[in-house]
DORO-266058 format. One line per field, with one value per residue (C-alpha): residue in one letter; residue number from 1; x, y, z. Coordinates in nm, 2 decimals, padded with zeros to 4 digits. Layout:
BEGIN
code	a/...;
pos	NUM/...;
x	X/...;
y	Y/...;
z	Z/...;
***
This chain:
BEGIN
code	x/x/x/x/x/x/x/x/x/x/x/x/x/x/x/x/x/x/x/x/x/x/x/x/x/x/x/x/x/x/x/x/x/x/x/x/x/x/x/x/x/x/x/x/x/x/x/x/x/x/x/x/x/x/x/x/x/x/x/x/x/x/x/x/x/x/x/x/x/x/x/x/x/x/x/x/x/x/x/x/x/x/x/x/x/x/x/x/x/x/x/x/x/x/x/x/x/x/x/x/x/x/x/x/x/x/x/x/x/x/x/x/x/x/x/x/x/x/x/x/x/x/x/x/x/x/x/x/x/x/x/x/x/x/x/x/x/x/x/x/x/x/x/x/x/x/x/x/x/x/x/x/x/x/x/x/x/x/x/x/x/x/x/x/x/x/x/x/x/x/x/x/x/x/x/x/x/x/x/x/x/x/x/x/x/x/x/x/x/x/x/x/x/x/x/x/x/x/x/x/x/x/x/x/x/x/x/x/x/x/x/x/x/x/x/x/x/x/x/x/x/x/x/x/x/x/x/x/x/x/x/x/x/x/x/x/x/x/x/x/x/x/x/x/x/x/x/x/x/x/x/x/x/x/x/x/x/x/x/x/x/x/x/x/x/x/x/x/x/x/x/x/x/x/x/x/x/x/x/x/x/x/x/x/x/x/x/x/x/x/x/x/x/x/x/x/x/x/x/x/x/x/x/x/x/x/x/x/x/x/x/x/x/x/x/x/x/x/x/x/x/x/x/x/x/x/x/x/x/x/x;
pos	1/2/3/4/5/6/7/8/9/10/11/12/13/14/15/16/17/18/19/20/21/22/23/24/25/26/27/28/29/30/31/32/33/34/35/36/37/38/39/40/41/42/43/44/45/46/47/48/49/50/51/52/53/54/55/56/57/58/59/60/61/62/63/64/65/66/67/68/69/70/71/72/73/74/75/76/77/78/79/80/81/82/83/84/85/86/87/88/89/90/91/92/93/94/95/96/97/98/99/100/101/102/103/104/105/106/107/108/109/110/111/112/113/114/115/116/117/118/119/120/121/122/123/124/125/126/127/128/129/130/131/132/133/134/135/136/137/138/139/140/141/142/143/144/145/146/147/148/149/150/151/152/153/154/155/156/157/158/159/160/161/162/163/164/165/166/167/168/169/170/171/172/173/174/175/176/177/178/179/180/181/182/183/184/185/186/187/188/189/190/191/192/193/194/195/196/197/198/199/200/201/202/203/204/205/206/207/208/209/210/211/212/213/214/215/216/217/218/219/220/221/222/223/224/225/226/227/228/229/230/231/232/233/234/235/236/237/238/239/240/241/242/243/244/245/246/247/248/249/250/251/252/253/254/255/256/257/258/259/260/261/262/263/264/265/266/267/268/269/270/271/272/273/274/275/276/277/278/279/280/281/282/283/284/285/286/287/288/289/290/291/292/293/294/295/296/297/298/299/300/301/302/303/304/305/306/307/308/309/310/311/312/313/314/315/316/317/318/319/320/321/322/323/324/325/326/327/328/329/330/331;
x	00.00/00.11/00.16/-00.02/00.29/00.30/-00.12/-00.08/00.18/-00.04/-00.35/-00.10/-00.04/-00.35/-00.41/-00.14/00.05/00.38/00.36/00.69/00.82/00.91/00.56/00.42/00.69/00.56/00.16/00.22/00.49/00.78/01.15/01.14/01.43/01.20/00.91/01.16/01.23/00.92/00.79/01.14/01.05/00.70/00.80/01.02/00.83/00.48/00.46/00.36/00.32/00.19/00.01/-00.13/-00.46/-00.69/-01.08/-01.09/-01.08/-01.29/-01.22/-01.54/-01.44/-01.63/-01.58/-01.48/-01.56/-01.34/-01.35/-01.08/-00.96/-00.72/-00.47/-00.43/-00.67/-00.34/-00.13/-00.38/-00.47/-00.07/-00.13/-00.42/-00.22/00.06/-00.21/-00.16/-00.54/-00.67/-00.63/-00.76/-00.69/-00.82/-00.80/-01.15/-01.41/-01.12/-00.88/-01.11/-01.22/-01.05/-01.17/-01.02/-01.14/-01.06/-01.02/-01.16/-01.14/-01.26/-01.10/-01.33/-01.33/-01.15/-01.00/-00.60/-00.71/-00.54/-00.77/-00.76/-01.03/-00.93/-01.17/-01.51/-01.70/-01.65/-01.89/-01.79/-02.02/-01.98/-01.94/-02.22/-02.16/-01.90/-02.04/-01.73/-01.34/-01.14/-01.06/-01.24/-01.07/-01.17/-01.24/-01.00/-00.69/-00.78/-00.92/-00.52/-00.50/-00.73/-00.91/-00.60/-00.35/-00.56/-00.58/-00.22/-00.14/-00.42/-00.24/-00.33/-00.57/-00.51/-00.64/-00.80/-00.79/-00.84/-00.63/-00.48/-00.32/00.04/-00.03/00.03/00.42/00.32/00.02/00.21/00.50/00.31/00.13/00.39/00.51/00.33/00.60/00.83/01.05/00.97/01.31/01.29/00.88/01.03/01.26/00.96/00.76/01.04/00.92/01.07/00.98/00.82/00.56/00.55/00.46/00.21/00.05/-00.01/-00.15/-00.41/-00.51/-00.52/-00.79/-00.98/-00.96/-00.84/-00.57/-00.61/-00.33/-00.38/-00.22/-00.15/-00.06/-00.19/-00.49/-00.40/-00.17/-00.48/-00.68/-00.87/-00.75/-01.09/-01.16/-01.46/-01.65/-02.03/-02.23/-02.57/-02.92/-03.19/-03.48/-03.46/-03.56/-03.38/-03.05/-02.93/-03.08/-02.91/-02.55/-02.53/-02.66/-02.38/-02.15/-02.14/-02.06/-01.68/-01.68/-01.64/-01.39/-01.60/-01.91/-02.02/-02.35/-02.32/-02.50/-02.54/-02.76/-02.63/-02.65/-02.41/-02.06/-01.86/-01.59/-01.58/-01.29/-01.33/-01.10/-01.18/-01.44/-01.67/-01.67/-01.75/-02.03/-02.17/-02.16/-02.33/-02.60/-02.65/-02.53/-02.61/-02.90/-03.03/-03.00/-03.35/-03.41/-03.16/-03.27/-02.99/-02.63/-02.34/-02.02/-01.65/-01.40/-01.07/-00.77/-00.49/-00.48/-00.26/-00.24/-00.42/-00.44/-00.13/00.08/00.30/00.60/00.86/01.02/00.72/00.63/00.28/00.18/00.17/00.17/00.46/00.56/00.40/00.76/00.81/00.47/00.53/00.90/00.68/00.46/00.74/00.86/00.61/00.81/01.12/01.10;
y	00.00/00.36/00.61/00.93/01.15/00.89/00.95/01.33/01.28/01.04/01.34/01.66/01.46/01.40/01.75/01.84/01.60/01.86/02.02/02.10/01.89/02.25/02.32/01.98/01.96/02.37/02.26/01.92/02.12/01.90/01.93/01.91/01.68/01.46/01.43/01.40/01.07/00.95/01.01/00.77/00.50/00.50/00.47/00.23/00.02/00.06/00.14/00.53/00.70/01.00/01.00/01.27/01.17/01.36/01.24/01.48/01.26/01.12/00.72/00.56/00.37/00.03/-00.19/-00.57/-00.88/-01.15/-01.51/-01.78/-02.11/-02.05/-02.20/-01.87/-01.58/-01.43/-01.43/-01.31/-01.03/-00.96/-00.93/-00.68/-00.50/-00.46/-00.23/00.11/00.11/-00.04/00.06/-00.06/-00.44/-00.69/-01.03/-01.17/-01.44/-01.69/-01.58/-01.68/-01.37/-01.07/-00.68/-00.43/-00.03/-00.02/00.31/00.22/00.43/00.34/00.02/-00.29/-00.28/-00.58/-00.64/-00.76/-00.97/-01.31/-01.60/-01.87/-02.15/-02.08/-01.77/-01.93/-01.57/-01.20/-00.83/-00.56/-00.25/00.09/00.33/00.65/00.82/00.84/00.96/00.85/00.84/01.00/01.34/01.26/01.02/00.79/00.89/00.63/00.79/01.19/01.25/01.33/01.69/02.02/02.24/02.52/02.23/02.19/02.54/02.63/02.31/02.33/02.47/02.82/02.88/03.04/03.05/02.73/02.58/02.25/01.94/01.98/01.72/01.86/01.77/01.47/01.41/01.63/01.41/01.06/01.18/01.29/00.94/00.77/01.00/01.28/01.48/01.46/01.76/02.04/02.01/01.66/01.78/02.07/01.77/01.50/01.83/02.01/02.32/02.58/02.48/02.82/02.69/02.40/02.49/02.74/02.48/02.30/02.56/02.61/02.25/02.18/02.50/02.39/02.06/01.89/01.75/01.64/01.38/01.07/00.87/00.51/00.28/-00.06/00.00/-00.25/-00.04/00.18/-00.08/-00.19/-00.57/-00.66/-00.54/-00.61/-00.46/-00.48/-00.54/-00.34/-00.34/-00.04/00.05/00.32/00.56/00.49/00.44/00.87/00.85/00.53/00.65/00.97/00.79/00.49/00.80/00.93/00.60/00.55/00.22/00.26/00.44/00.41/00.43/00.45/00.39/00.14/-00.03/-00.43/-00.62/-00.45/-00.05/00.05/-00.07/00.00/-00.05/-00.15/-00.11/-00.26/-00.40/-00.78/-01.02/-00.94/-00.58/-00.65/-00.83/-00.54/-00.29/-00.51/-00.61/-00.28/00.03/-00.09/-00.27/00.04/00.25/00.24/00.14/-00.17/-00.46/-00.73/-00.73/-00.96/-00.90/-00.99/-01.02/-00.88/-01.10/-00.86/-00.54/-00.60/-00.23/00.09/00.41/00.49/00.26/00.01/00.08/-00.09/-00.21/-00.30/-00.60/-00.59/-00.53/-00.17/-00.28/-00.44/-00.83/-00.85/-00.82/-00.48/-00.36/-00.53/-00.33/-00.01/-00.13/-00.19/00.18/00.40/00.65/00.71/00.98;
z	00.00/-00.03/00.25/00.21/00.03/-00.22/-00.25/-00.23/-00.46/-00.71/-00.69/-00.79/-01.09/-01.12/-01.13/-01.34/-01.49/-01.59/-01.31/-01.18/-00.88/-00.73/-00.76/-00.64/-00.32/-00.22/-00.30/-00.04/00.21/00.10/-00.01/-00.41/-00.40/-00.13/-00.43/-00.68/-00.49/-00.48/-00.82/-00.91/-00.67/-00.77/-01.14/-01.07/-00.82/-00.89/-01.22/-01.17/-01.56/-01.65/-02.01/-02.21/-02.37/-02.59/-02.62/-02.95/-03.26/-03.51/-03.45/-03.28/-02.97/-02.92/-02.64/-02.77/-02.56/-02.70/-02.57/-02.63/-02.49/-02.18/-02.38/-02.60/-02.41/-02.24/-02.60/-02.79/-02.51/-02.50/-02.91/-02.84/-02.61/-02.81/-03.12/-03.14/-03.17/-02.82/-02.49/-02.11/-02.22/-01.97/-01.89/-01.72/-01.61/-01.57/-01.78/-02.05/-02.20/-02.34/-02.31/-02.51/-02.59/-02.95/-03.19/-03.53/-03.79/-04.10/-04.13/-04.02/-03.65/-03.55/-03.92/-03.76/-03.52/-03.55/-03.72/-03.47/-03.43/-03.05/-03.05/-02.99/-02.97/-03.00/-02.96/-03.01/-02.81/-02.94/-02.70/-02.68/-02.42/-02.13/-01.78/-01.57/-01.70/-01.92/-01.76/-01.46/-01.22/-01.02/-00.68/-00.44/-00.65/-00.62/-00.21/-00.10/-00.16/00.01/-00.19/-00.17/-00.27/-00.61/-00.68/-00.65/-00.85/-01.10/-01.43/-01.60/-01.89/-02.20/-02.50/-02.61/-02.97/-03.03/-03.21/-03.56/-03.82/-03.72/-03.37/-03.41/-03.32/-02.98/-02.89/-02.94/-02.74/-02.49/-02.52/-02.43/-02.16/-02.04/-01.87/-02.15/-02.14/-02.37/-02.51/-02.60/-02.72/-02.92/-03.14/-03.19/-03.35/-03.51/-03.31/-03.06/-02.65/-02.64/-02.96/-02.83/-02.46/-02.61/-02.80/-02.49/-02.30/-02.56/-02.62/-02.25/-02.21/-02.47/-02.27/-02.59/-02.39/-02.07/-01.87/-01.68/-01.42/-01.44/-01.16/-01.03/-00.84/-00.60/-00.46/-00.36/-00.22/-00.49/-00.47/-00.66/-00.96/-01.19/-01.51/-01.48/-01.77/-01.73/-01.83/-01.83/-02.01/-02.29/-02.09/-01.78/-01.93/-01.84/-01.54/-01.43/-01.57/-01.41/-01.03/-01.12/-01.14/-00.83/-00.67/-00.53/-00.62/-00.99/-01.20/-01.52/-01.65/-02.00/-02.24/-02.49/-02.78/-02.74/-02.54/-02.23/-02.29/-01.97/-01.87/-01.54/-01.37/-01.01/-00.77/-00.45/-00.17/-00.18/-00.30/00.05/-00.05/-00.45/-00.31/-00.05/-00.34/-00.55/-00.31/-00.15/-00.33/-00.71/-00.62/-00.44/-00.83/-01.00/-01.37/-01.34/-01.50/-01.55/-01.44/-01.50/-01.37/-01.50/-01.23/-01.38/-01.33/-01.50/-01.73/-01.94/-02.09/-01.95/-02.16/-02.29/-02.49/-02.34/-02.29/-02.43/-02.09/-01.95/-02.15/-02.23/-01.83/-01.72/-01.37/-01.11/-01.00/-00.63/-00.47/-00.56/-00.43/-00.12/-00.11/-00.19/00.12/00.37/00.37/00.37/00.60/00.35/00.16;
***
């Protein structure tokens, strides 16, 4: 588990993912070189990444439910993982079944996939509307800071615009690593850092941009994780998302085409707790009129790409959270 720098830490990235660890280390009442610390042991021990996503772009994202036998699920979800076009790759329901966001473009939606007789089902659900995710994080990885610490760390607005073709080279660097330096930035675009860190200021306050922290939930206490497939009627469906939203146990929730027309993501501590939220808090929502959940076993990639030293698994072996755990007074 982390200690609450490392969470205070986690939510001023949260809120700015470039801000300066100057800036972060005066927000939290720290020495910068003590935050500079941490950010290094929490990239190198529990997978800590800042990406820089934008949710302005003409691909259609659909949700694809891909099952296989156990013998291939985890190689083909590694091959999923791996596409410049997925993100949020999963592992569920026993390792059997694969769920991947994928960005499809005008190309048939699941056109590369490899042909294997192993794959005994897929469906693909296109996704409408999102009521929780993306810019808005979930709630167990942004309740460290006060309401002061936000607002000095929260960054400036300019004047907004929003993306352009020749964007491009900035948005995949930043990608891949959200606090690249504007130097390196200013090389990938073939820009000057000052037109380059203008150009972020204006797609980040036309919220065009926006960046996102990764790291293995588990380290936060989510130990269970689950997606929830969900049924309403027509005319329940808004009603329904916007109640699931405002629920701390889930980090997404979106409306979907399919059989099901909502999908979340639940975050809970351990089985027990899964179990409470689903038998108290969801069944208390109105309009709900099937459920099946997928217990996840392993994501496999988050938002941004994987890394190339990372394998195809954003997140850390078990030993090095556990090292992570068993200091939580060093700096």
């Amino acid at each position: 588990m982390l200690d609450t720098l490392d969470r205070a830490l986690i939510h001023a990235l949260q809120v700015d993912g470039r801000a300066p660890f100057a800036r972060v280390a005066a927000a939290l009442d720290v020495s910068t070189q003590t935050i500079t610390r941490r950010h290094q042991r929490l990239t190198a021990e529990a997978g800590l990444r800042v990406v820089g996503l934008t949710h302005h772009h003409a691909a259609q994202r659909w949700v694809t439910r891909i099952t296989a036998a156990p013998s291939t699920a985890r190689d083909l979800a590694e091959s999923l993982a791996r596409r410049t076009d997925t993100s949020w790759v999963k592992l569920t329901s026993g390792g059997t079944e694969i769920i991947a966001f994928v960005h499809a473009t005008t190309s048939l939606l699941l056109d590369d996939i490899p042909k294997t007789t192993s794959i005994t089902a897929v469906s693909a659900h296109l996704v409408l509307n999102v009521h929780l995710g993306g810019p808005t994080a979930w709630s167990g990885r942004v309740n460290s800071l006060t309401p002061q610490q936000i607002r000095a760390l929260t960054p400036e607005q300019s004047d907004p615009d929003d993306v352009r073709d020749t964007d491009a080279p900035l948005l995949h660097a930043l990608a891949r690593n959200g606090r690249t330096p504007l130097g390196e930035l200013a090389s990938a675009t073939g820009h000057s850092p000052a037109t380059v860190a203008k150009r972020l200021r204006a797609l980040r306050s036309s919220d065009a941009l926006y960046f996102d922290v990764e790291i293995d939930a588990r380290l936060l206490g989510a130990d269970t994780q689950a997606l929830l497939w969900i049924s309403t009627a027509p005319k329940d469906q808004e009603r329904t998302a916007k109640a699931l939203a405002r629920h701390g146990e889930l980090a997404f929730v979106a409306a979907t085409t399919g059989p099901t027309n909502l999908v979340a993501q639940a975050l809970c501590t351990d089985p027990a707790d899964l179990h409470r939220y689903l038998t108290r808090s969801l069944a208390a929502v109105d309009g709900i009129t099937a459920l099946e959940t997928s217990p996840v076993l392993r994501t496999l990639k988050a938002a941004g790409p994987v890394s190339p030293d990372r394998g195809a698994s954003p997140t850390r072996p078990a030993a090095r959270r556990s090292r992570t755990a068993a200091r939580p007074g060093r700096a």
